[in-house]
C-alpha positions, 0 to 999 in steps of 0.5 A: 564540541569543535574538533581540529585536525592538522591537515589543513584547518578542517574542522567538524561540528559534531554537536551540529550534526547530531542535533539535526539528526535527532529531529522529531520523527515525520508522520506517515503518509496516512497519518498526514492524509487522516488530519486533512480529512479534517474527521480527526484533530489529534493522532490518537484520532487519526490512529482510529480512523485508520483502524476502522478504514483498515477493518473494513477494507479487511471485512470487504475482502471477506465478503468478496472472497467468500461471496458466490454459489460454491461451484467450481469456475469453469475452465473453458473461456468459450461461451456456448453459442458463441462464434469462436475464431480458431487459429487456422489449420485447427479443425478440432473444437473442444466443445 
């Protein structure tokens, strides 16, 4: 549909503009990342192997956060018996 206006021969082609619009919608970074590892060949596939990557990112994270022997961390950064370089004029140590 061509529209013409009186200000000096302007015309708009609106059926242009929405066909380039409506182009069909562009995959994901992931997605594209997942057909190049050449593992899957369709995007049902993909949407798999982006699932299980995400579950064990997610079961890693657990492992990590849950890991260690349940006692507090200690809040004094000195290690014992280590030489420690106190700001001059501080005579008092805290350990």
């Amino acid at each position: 549909m061509i529209i013409y206006t009186r200000m000096s021969n302007v015309q708009f082609d609106e059926e242009q503009e929405f066909s380039q619009r409506h182009m069909a919608p562009q995959q994901s970074f992931l997605m594209r990342l997942a057909f190049k590892t050449g593992f899957v060949q369709t995007e049902k596939g993909a949407l798999y192997l982006l699932l299980a990557v995400a579950g064990a990112l997610l079961l890693i994270a657990l492992f990590i956060l849950f890991s260690g022997d349940g006692s507090a961390p200690s809040l004094n950064p000195y290690v014992e018996g280590q030489n420690v370089l106190l700001p001059p004029g501080d005579t008092t140590s805290s350990f």
